[in-house]
N, C-alpha and C positions, 0 to 999 in steps of 0.2 A: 515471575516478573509481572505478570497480565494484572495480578491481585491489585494493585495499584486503581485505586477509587477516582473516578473522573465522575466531574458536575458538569451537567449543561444547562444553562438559563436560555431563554427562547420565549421571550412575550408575543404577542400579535397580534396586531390591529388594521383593520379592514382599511383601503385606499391608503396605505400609511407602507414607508419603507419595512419596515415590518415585516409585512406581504412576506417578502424576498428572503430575507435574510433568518427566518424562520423555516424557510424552506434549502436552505444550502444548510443550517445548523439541522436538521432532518440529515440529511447526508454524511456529514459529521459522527453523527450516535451511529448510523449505520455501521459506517468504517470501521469506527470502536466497536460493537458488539460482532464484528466479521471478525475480529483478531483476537474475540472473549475476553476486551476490557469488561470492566464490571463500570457501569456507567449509572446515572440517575439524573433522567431526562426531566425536566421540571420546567413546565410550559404556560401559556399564557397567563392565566388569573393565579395561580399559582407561584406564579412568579410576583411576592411580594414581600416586604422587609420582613415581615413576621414568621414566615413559611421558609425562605431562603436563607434566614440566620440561623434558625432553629436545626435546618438539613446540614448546614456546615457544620455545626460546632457539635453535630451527633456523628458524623460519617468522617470527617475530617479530611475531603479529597485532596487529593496530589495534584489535581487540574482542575483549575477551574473555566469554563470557557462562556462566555456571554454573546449572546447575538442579539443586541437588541439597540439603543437611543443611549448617548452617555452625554456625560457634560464633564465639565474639570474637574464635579465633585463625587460623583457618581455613576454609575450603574444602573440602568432605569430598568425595572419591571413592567408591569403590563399596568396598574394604576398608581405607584409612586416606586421609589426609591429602593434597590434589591440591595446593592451592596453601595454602602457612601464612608465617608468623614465626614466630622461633625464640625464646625467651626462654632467655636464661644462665640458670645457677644465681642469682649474683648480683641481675637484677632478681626472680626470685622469690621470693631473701630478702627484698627492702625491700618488696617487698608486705603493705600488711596485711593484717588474717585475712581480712576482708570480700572483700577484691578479690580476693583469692588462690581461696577460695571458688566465686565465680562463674567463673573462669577454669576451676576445676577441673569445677564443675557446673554449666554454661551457663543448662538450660534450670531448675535449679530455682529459680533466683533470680527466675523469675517466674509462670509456670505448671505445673507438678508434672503430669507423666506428658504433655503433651503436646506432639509431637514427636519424643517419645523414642525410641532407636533401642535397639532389644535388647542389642547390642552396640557399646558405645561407642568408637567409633573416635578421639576427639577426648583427646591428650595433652599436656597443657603443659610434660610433661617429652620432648617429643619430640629426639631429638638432630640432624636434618635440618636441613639449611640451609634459611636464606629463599629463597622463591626467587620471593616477591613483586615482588624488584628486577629480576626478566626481564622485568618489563611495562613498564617504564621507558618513557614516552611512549603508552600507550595507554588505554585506557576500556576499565572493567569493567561490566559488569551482575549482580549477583550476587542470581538470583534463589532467596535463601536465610535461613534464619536468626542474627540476632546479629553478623552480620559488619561490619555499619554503625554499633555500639555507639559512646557517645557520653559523655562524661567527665558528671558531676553533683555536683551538691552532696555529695552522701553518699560519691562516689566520683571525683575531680577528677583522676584521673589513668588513666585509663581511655586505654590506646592498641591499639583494637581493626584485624583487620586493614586495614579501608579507612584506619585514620587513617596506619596504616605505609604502608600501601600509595603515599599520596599523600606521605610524605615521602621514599619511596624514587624520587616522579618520574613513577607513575601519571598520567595526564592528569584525569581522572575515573572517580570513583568512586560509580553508584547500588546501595543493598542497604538490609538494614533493621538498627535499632538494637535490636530484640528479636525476638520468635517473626515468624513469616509465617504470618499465619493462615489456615485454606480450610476450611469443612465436605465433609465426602463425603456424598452420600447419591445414591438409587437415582434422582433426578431430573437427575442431571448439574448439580449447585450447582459443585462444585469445578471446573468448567471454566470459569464466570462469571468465578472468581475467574483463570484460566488469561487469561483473556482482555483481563484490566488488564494483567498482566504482557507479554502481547503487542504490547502496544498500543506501550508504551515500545519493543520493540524495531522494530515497523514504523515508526514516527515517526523514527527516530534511523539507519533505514537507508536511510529516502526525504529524509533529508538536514538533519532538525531536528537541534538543538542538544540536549545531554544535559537539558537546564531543559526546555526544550519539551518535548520529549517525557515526561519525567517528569508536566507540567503537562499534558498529554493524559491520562495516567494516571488524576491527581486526577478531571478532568471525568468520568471514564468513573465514577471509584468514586463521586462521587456523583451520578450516575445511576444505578447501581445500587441508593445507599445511599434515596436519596427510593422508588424503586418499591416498596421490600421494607422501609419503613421500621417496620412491623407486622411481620414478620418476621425477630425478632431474631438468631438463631441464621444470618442472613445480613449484616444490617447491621450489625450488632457487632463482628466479624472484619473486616469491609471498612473499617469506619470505624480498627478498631485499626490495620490495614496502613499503610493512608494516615496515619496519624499518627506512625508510627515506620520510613515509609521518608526514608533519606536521600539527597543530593547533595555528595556531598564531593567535592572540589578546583576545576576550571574546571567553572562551569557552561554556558557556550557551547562548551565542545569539541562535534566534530563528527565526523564518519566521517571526512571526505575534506574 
């Protein structure tokens, strides 16, 4: 059962959320290689379209997991684009201003300056193939922003990459529908936040279902969210996560 091939993506960039979340995906491969997954850790520069497509469509993993910067289209690597959809010309004409908008500016459509990356790697006029359709039959975890975006009333057509993802044959799909939120500070808060994300992937390697283990999640966040519920600048971000993370496609897929 262990045989089962897990991918991990993990870019990182200096003063950059990155930092963090490069360091709880560290923990991650750990757990996997304690239980003799066979894993293939694929890390900062490394982490790019041309190296990340090539490693999928040779090894074929049953999991793929992301720690990194995401947007509605994409999957960021450490200098462009790891895993994306490709949008023609044509669907970005029929777009209207609004939708067009957020695709082009992910994070302002909700939060302004945070998450931002200096340099924005994320292009909707990318010319790169999809090459979301290499996952074909397995489970993502995409611990990132925006990638789990979700159609609404003001925007009914919203097809962010988990919704491709799962028509291209993805098995499952968890990530969030906006920001991922985490405070930094000098107490170690952002590894609390490290450690819901954890939780999902030890739950889902010791053989729960994508539900279940997401449902481990929630418990944890609001366990954190009741102890620190006086302390907003913790429970606020915790409570936003769990509210905009999603489960898209089978929610009983399983590893193995």
């Amino acid at each position: 059962m262990k045989s089962k091939l897990i991918m991990m993506l993990r870019p990182m960039k200096r003063s950059d959320p990155t930092e963090h979340t490069f360091s709880w995906a560290q923990k991650a491969v750990d757990f996997a290689r304690s239980l003799d997954y066979n894993i293939i850790d694929i890390q900062k520069d490394d982490v790019n379209y041309d190296n990340v497509t090539s490693m999928i469509a040779k090894y074929k993993p049953r999991l793929l997991m992301s720690f990194s910067h995401g947007c509605p289209t994409s999957l960021q690597g450490q200098n462009d684009c790891s895993i994306t959809r490709r949008f023609d010309i044509d669907q970005l004409l029929s777009m209207d201003p609004d939708a067009l908008d957020k695709l082009i500016n992910p994070v302002k459509s909700s939060c302004p300056g945070i998450c931002k990356v200096e340099n924005e790697i994320c292009n909707p006029l990318c010319l790169r193939e999809t090459n979301i359709g290499l996952l074909k039959g397995s489970i993502i975890f995409a611990c990132a922003c925006h990638t789990a975006a979700q159609p609404t009333n003001e925007n009914p057509n919203v097809k962010s990459l988990g919704n491709c993802a799962i028509k291209y044959g993805v098995e499952a799909y968890c990530g969030y529908s906006d920001l991922l939120m985490f405070p930094v500070d000098s107490l170690g808060s952002q590894d609390m936040f490290g450690e819901v994300q954890l939780t999902f992937v030890k739950e889902l390697l010791l053989g729960h279902t994508v539900a279940e283990a997401e449902a481990e999640m929630s418990k944890l966040e609001d366990q954190f969210i009741r102890k620190n519920k006086n302390i907003k600048y913790l429970s606020l971000p915790m409570l936003w996560d769990k509210l905009h993370r999603k489960v898209l496609g089978n929610p009983d897929a399983m590893i193995y």
